[in-house]
C-alpha positions in Angstrom: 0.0 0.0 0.0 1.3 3.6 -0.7 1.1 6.6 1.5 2.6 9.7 2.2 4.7 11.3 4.7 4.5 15.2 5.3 7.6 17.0 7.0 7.5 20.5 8.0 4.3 21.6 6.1 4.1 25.5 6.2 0.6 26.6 7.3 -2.3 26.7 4.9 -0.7 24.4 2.1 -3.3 23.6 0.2 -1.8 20.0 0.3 -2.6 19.6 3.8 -6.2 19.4 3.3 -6.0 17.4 0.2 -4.1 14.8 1.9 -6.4 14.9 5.1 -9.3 14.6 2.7 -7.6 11.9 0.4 -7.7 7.9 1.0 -4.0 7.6 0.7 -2.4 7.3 4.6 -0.6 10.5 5.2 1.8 10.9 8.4 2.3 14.7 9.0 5.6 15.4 11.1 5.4 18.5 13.0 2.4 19.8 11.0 -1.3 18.7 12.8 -3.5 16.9 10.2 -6.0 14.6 11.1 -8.9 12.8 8.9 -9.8 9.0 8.1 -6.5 8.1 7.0 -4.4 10.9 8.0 -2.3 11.5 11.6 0.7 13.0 12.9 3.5 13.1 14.9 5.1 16.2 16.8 8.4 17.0 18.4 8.9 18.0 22.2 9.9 21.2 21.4 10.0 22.4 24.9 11.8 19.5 26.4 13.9 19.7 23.7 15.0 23.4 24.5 14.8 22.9 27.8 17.5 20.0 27.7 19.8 22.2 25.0 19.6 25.2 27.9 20.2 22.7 30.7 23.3 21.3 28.9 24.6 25.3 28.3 23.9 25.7 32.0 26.0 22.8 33.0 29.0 24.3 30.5 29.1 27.2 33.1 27.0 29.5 31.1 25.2 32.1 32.4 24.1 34.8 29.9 22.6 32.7 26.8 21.2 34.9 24.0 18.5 33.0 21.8 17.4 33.7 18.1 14.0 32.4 18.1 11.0 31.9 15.4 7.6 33.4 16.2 5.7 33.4 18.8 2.6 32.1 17.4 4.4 29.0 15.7 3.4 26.5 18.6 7.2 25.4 18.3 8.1 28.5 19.0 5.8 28.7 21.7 6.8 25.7 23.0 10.8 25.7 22.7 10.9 29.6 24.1 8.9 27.7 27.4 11.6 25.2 27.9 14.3 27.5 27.7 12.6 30.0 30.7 11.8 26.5 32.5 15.5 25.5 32.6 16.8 28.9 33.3 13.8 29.5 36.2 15.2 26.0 37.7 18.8 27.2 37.8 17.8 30.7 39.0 19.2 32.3 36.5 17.0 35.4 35.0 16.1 35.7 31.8 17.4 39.0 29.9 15.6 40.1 27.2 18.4 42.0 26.0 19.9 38.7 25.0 16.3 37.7 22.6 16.2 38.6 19.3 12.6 37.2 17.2 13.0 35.8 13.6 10.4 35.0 10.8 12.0 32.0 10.6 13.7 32.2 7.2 17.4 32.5 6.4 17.2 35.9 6.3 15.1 37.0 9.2 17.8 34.9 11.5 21.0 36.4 10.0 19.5 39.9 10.7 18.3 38.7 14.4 21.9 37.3 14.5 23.4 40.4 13.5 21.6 42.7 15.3 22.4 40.7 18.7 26.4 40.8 17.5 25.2 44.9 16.9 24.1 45.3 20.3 27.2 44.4 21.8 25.1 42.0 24.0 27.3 40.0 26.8 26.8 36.2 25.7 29.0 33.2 26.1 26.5 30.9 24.3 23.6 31.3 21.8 20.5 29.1 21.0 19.1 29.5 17.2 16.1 27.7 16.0 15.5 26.4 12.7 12.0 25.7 11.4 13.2 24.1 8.5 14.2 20.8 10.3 12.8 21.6 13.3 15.8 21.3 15.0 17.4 23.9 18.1 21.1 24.7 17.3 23.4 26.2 19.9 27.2 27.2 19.8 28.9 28.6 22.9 32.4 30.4 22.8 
């Protein structure tokens, strides 16, 4: 039997519903789609966040600046909650001189990026999401 497996569908593809709506058995990853013969899968985008910040913690840093995606992604959402959560656990505040937003495109984070390195912003470590793979990417120094 065929089928079809979605990754990273961007909201309001016209696919989506014609998958959902289809007989073929779709898995969407990271994209919610549900119908007779359709399901999905998502990641744990806060625990995930919350372990990357945990393992930054235990390098000795204190002052991690983040490039995140938007707030009403639900990854986005989710991964900016697991960062707080780790850094709430350690007591460490959270400064939001260290945040910079993205629109989640190549683009959008290179000028986040940028302006953070602009601002002269104290950081030893930085946590940048990617919406493309879903995946949180962090480089201390």
């Amino acid at each position: 039997m065929a089928g079809t497996i979605m990754v990273a569908c961007p909201p309001g593809d016209v696919r989506i519903q014609a998958l959902i709506e289809s007989k073929l058995p779709t898995v969407f990853i990271d994209a919610i789609g549900t119908g007779p013969h359709a399901t999905y899968v998502t990641s744990d985008n806060a625990d995930g966040a919350r372990q990357i910040t945990e393992h930054l913690l235990d390098l000795g840093h204190r002052r991690i600046a983040r490039v995140t995606g938007t707030e009403t992604d639900p990854s986005g959402h989710d991964r900016l909650a697991g960062i707080r959560q780790a850094l709430a656990a350690r007591g460490v505040p959270e400064d939001p001189a260290l945040a910079r937003r993205s629109d989640w495109s190549t683009d959008g984070a290179y000028r986040a990026t940028l302006d953070l390195l602009e601002a002269r912003a104290d950081f030893t470590a930085v946590i940048a999401e990617s919406a493309a793979d879903k995946i949180l990417f962090w480089r201390s120094f």
